[in-house]
Residue, then its C-alpha position, 0 to 999 in steps of 0.5 A: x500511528x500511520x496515516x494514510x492521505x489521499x491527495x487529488x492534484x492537477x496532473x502536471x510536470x513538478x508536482x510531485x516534487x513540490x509535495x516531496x520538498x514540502x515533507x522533506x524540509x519538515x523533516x517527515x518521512x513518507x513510508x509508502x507513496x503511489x501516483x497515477x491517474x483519478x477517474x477525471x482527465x488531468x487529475x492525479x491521486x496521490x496516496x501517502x502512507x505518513x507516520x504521525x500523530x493527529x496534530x503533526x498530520x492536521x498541520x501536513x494538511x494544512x500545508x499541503x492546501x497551500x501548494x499550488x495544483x493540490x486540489x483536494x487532500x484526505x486522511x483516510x485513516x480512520x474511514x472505511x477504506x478498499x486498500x491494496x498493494x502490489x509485490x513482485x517477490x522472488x523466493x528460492x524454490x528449489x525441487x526439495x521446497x518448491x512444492x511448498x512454496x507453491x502451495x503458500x502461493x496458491x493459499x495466498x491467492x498469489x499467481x507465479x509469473x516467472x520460473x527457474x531451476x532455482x527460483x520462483x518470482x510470485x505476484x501478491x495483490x492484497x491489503x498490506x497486512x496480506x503482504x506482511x503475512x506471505x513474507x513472513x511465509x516465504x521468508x524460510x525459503x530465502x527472499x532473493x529480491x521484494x518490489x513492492x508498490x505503494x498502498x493505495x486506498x479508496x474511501x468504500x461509498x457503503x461505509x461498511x468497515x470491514x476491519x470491525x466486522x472482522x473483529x466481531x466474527x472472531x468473537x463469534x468464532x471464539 
């Protein structure tokens, strides 16, 4: 399973590093990993995506309260969660295809930033599985190049969760 973890650390020069060393000589991988400034001056957040198990990402927990400058750690996996990422994806669109990667675009709710005779480059925001799906869409066209952010995630403060919601309206649809 994967397991997204939420990290507050002191904003200063090899933390980061630190935090990778820890994962690199447990043999872990990171699948998804973003850094920027948290809502206090001289505080970062760190969002992790990490593929374990319960017991394999307690122990990472662990671990990671025992460097120096990590302030607070959460896996966030199983709360209610407000998660996006960024893509940049630069698809072939030529005047035979163009008008249908545009309208995959627009269904999308993604934005073209950038044209040619040949191509299109298309900016995505949305929750991974978002972008999972216009890349499985746009894939016939031919995919040039992908840029992609790591996910980031908020706790939501209402609780609400919005995957079973979802659940519970398809069964209402059905």
């Amino acid at each position: 399973m994967k397991h997204t973890i939420s990290v507050l650390v002191e904003d200063e020069a090899g933390v980061l590093t630190r935090i990778a060393g820890l994962f690199a000589r447990r043999g872990f991988n990171i699948e998804s990993l973003a850094v920027g400034s948290a809502e206090q001056m001289g505080i970062s957040r760190i969002t992790m995506v990490v593929p374990g198990d319960e017991q394999v990402i307690e122990q990472l927990i662990k671990q990671l309260y025992k460097l120096i400058s990590v302030l607070k750690v959460q896996d966030i996996s199983h709360q209610p969660c407000v998660e996006r990422e960024l893509m940049l994806i630069k698809v072939n669109a030529n005047a035979a295809n163009r008008a249908e990667v545009i309208q995959i675009t627009q269904i999308f709710r993604a934005r073209i930033v950038d044209l040619s005779e040949e191509a299109l480059t298309i900016e995505v925001v949305g929750d991974p599985g978002k972008i999972v799906a216009i890349i499985q869409m746009l894939n016939k066209f031919g995919i040039r190049e992908i840029a992609r952010t790591g996910k980031i995630a908020l706790t939501r403060e209402s609780r609400v969760n919005t995957e079973y919601l979802k659940t519970l309206e398809a069964k209402v649809t059905l």
